[in-house]
C-alpha positions as CSV (number, residue, x, y, z in Angstrom):
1,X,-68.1,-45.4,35.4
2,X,-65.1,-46.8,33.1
3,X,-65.6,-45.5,29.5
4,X,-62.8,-46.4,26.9
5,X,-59.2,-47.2,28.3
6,X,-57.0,-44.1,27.4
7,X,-53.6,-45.8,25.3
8,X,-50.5,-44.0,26.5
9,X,-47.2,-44.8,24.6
10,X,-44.4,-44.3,27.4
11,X,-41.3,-44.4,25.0
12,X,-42.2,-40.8,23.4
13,X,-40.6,-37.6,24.0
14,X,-39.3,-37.9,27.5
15,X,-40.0,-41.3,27.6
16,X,-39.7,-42.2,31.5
17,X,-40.9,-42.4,34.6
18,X,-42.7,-38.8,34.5
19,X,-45.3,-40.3,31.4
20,X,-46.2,-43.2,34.1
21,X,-46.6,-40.4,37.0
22,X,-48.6,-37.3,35.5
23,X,-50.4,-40.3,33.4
24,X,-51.5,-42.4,36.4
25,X,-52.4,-39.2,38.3
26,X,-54.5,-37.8,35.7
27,X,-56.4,-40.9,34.8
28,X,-57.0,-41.9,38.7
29,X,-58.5,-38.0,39.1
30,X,-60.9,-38.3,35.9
31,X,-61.4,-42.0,36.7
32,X,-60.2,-43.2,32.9
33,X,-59.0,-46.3,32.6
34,X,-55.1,-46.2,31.3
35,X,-53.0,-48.4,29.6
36,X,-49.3,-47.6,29.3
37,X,-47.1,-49.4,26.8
38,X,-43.3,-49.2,26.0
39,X,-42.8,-48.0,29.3
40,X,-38.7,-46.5,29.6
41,X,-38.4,-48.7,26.7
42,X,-35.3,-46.5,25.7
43,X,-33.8,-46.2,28.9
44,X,-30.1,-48.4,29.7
45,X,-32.6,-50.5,32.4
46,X,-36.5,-50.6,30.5
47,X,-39.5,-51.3,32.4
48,X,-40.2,-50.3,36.0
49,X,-37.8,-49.3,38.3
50,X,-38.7,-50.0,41.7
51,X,-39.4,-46.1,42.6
52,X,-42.1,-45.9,39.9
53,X,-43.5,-49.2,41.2
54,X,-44.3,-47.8,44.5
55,X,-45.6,-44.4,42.9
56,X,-48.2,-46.8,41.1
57,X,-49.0,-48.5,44.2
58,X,-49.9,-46.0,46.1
59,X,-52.0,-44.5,43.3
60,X,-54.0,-47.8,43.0
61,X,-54.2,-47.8,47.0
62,X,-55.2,-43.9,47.2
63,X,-58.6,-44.7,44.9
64,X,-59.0,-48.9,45.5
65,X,-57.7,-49.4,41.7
66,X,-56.8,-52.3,40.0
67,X,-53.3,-52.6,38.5
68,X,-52.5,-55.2,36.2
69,X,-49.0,-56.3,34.9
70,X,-47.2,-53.8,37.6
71,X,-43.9,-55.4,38.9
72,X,-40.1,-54.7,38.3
73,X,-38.8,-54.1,35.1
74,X,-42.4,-54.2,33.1
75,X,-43.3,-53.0,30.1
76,X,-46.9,-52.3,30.0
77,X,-49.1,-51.7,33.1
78,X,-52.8,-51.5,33.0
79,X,-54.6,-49.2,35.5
80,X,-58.6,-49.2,36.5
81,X,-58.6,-46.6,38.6
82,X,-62.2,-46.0,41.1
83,X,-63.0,-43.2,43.9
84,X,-60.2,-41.3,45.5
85,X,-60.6,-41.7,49.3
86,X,-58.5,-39.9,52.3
87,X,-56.5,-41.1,55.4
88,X,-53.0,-42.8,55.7
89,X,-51.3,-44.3,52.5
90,X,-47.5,-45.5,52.4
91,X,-45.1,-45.4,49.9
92,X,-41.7,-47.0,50.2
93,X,-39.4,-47.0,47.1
94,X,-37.3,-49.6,49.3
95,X,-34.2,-47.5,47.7
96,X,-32.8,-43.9,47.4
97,X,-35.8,-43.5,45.0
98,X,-37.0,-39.9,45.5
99,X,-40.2,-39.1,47.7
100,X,-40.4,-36.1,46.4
101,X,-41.4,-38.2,42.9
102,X,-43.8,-39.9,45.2
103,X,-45.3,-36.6,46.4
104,X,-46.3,-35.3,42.9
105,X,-47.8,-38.0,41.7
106,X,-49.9,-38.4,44.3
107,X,-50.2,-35.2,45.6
108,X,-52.5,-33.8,42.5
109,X,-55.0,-37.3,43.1
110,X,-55.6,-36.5,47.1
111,X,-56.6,-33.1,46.6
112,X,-60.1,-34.4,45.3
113,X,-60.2,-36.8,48.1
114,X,-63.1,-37.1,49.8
115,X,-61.5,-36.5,53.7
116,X,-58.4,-35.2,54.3
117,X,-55.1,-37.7,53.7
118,X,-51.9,-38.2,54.9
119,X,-49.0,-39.8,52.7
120,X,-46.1,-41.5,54.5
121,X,-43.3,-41.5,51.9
122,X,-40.5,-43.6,52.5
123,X,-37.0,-43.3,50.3
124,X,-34.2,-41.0,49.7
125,X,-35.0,-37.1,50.7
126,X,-31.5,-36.1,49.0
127,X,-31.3,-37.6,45.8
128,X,-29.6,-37.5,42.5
129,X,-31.8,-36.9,39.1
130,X,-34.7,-35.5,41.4
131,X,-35.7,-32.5,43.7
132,X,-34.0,-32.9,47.3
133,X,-36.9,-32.7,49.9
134,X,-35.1,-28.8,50.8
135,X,-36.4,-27.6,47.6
136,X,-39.9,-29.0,47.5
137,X,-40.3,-27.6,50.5
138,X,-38.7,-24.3,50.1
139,X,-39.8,-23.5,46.4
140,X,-42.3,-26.2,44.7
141,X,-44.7,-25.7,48.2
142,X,-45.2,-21.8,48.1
143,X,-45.4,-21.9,44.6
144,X,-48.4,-24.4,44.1
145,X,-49.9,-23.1,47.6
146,X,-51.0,-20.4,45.2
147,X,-53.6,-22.8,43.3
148,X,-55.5,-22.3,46.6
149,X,-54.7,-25.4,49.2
150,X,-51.9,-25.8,51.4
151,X,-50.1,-29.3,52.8
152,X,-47.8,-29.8,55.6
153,X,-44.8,-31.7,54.9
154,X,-42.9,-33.1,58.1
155,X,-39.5,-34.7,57.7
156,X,-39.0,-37.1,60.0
157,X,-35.7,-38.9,58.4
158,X,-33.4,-37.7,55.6
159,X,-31.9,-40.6,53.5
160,X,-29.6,-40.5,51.3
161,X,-27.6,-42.2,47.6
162,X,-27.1,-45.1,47.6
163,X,-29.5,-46.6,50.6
164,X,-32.3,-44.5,51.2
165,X,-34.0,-45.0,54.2
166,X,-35.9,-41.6,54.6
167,X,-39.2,-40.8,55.8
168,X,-41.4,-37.8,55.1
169,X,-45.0,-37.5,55.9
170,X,-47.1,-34.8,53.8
171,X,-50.6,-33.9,55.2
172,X,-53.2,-32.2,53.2
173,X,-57.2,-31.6,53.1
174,X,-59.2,-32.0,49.9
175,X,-60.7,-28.8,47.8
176,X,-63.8,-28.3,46.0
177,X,-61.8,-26.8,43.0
178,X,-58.5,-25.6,41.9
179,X,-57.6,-21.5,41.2
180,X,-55.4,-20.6,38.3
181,X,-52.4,-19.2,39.2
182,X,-50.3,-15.9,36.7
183,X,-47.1,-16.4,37.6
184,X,-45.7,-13.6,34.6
185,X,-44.2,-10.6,36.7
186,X,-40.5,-11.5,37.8
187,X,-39.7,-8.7,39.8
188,X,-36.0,-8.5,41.6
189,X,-34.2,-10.4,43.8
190,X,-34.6,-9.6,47.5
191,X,-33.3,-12.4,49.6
192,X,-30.9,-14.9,49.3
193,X,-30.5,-17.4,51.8
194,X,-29.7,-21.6,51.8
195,X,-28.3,-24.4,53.7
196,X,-25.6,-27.0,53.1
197,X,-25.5,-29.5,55.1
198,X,-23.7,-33.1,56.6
199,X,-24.8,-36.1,57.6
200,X,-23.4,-39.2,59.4
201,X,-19.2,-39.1,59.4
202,X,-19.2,-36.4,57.3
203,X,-17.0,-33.6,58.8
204,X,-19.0,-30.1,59.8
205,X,-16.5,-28.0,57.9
206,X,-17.7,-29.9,54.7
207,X,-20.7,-27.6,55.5
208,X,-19.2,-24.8,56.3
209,X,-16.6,-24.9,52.9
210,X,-19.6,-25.3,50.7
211,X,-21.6,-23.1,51.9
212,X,-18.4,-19.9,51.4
213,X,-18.1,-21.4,48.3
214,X,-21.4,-20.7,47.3
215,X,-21.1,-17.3,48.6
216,X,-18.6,-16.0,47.0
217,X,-19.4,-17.7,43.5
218,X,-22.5,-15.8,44.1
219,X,-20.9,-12.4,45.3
220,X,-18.8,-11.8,41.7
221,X,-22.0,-11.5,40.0
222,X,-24.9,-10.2,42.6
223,X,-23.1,-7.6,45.3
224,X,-25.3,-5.8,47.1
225,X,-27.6,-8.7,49.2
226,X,-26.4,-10.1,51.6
227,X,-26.1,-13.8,51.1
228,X,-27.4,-16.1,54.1
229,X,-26.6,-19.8,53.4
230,X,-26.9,-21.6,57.3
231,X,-24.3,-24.8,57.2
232,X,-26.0,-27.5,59.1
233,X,-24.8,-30.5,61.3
234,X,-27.7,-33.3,60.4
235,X,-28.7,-34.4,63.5
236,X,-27.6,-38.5,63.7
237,X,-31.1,-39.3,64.7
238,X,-33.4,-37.6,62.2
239,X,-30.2,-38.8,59.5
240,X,-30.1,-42.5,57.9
241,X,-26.6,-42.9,56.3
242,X,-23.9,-40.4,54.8
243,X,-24.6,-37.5,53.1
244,X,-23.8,-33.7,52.0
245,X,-25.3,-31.3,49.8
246,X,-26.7,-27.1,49.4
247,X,-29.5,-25.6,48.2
248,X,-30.3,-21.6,47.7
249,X,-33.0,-19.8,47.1
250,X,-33.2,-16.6,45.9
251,X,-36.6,-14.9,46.5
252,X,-38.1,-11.6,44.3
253,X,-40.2,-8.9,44.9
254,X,-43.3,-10.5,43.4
255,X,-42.9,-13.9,45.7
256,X,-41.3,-15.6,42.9
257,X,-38.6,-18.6,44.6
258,X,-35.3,-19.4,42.3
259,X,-33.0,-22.3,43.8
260,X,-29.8,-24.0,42.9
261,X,-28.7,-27.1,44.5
262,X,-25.9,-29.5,44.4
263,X,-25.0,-32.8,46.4
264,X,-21.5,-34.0,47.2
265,X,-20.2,-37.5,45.4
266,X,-17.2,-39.1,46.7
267,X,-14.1,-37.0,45.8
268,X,-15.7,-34.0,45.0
269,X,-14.9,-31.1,47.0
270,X,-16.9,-29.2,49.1
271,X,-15.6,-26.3,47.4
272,X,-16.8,-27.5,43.7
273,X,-20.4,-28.5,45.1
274,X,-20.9,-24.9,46.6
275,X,-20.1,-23.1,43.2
276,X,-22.6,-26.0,40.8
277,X,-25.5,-24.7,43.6
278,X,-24.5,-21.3,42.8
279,X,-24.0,-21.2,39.3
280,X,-27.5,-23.4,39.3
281,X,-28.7,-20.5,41.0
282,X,-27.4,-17.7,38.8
283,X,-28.5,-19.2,35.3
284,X,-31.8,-19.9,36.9
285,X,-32.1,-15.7,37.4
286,X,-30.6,-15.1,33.9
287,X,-33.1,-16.7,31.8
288,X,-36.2,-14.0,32.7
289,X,-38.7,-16.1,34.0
290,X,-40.6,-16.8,37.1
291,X,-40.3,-20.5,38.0
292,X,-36.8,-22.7,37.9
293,X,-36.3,-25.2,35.3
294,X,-37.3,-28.0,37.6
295,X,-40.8,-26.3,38.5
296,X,-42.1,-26.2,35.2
297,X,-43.4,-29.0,34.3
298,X,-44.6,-30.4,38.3
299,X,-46.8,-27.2,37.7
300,X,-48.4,-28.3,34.7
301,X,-50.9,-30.8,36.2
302,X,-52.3,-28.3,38.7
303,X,-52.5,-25.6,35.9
304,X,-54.6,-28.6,33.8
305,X,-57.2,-28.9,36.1
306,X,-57.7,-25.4,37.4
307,X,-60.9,-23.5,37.1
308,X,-59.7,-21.0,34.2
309,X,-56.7,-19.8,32.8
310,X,-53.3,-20.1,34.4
311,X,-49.8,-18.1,32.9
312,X,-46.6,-18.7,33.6
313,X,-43.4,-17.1,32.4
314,X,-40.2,-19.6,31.9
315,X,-36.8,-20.1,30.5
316,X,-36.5,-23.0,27.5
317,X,-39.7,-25.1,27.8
318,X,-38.0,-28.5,29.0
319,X,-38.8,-32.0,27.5
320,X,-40.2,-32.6,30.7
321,X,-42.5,-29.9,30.2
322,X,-43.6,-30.5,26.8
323,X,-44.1,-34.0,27.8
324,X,-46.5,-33.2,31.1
325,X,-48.1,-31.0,28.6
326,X,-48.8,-33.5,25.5
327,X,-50.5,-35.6,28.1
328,X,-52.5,-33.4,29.5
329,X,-54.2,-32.2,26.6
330,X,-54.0,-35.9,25.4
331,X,-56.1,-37.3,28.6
332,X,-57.4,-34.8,30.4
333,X,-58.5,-32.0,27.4
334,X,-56.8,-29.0,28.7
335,X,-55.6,-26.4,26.2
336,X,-52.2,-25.2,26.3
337,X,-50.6,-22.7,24.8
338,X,-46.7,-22.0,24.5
339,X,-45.5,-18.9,23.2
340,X,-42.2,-16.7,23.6
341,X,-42.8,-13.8,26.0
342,X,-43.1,-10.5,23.9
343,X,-42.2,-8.2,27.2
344,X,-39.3,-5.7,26.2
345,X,-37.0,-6.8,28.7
346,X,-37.1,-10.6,27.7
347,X,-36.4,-9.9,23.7
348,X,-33.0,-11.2,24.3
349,X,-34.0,-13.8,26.0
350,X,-35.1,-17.8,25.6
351,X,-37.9,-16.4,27.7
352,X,-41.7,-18.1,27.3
353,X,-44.9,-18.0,28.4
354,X,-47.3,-21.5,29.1
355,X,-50.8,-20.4,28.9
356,X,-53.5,-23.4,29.9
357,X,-57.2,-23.2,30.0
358,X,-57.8,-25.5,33.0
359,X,-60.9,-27.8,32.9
360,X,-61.9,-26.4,36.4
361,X,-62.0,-30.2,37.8
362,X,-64.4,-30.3,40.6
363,X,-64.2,-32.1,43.7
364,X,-67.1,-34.9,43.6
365,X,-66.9,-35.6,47.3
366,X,-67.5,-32.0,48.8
């Protein structure tokens, strides 16, 4: 089955961890093996972190692979992947590394399963320089519900910077293929709700001052919609260390989900994390398109290996994005298509639209 090992350089464009997780996901589903050079060779630590390590792991283990070269702070990692099978896999970044990272790499490979699978994901739920677990579950899950499959995702433990220590389980039955999705039509805002939270010594009124904050940051510029954001006591036993933090979502007429979120750092107050969650929030509904910043490029897999041709109207097309993009076409030959929107009421705006013929990857197993 192995044809010609697909070279990947991991210290272009974005040049991290995301090269090793949409390129390890998209060579385990087409079954090409990958090598990956240079891997965060620009970064202040190079090599593996211990979060992408256990994202590789659990890719080998999800499709029996063989991984060569994989341990901390390595360069170059060689990947063999074979046939994607169902039922229980772990991953545990052992740190405050995000499951959520976890989830989309591996989320894309279990789909084309051949039984259904459930992922135990072990590491921080909360986390800096990723989605919290709040908005996966709140936006990224409705949104990519619409490339026709759905997944449950249960938190059992939220852990937080610096130790970690959460757990989420995701379940999730294969498909036979894919459907594009059109997200162009942004509609207007309907609903705007959230949560802040505390957890462990932090003091409920952290929660409660965030989440007025938040409210009246967002009331000066949106007045008529009532603004729902639920401050919430963590309860101690489904909470592993300290912890505070908001997230709101804004939701449209057309289903389209816009968040901001913000977590607290020592000496910040609660006040100043509410208003970054809002202000999030509001430049995420000024830019004209349909999917946050942070959604754009964890779409661009799915929208790779959908049967036909998936649209999607955004704000500036990250690096991120353009990096999930070059890949794609690069391993698995989808054609993509970025263009700014020519709708009247974007012309003022940094608004685009990513077009991608999908390859309409089918499900061996079913």
């Amino acid at each position: 089955m192995a044809g010609p090992r697909v070279e990947v350089d991991g210290s272009i464009m974005e040049g991290g961890g995301q090269i090793l997780r949409v390129s390890t996901a998209l060579s385990c589903l087409l079954g090409l093996p990958l090598r990956v050079q240079k891997i965060r060779a620009g970064r202040s630590t190079p090599g593996l972190r211990p979060q992408h390590l256990s994202g590789l792991e659990m890719i080998r283990d999800l499709c029996d692979g063989q991984l060569e070269g994989a341990e901390i702070g390595s360069t170059e990692i060689t990947f063999t992947p074979e046939k994607i099978k169902g039922g229980i896999h772990t991953a545990d970044t052992k740190t405050a590394g995000s499951v959520c990272l976890l989830m989309q790499v591996s989320m894309p490979c279990v789909l084309f399963a051949a039984s259904p699978s459930e992922l135990h994901l072990k590491g921080g739920t909360n986390a800096e320089m990723a989605p919290q677990i709040d908005y996966t579950v709140m936006v990224f899950k409705p949104i990519v519900e619409k490339f026709g499959f759905i997944f449950n995702c249960d938190i059992k433990t939220r852990g937080y910077y610096p130790k970690g220590g959460g757990e989420v389980i995701v379940r999730m039955s294969p498909v036979k293929q894919l459907n594009p999705i059109n997200l162009t039509e942004r509609g207007c805002v309907t609903k705007i709700y959230g949560r802040a939270f505390v957890a462990g010594v932090l003091p409920f009124k952290v929660a409660k001052d965030m989440a007025a904050a938040a409210v009246r940051c967002i009331r000066k510029e949106i007045r008529d919609l009532y603004v729902n954001i639920q401050p919430v006591q963590e309860p101690k036993d489904q909470a592993f260390g300290n912890g505070n933090g908001i997230i709101i979502i804004a939701e449209t007429s057309t289903g389209c989900l816009f968040a901001g979120s913000s977590l607290g750092k020592r000496g910040v107050n609660a006040d100043k994390v509410g208003i970054e969650a809002a202000e999030m929030l509001l430049a995420n509904l000024r830019h004209g398109g349909t999917v946050v910043e942070y959604l754009q490029d964890q779409l661009i897999v799915f929208m790779a290996l959908a049967n036909g041709v998936s649209r999607i109207k955004t704000g500036p097309v990250t690096l991120h994005t353009q990096t999930a993009i070059h890949f794609a076409e690069q391993i698995a030959k989808a054609k993509f298509i970025v263009k700014k929107s020519e709708d009247e009421e974007d012309a003022a705006k940094d608004t685009y639209i990513i077009e991608c013929q999908g390859i309409g990857m089918t499900n061996p197993n079913l």
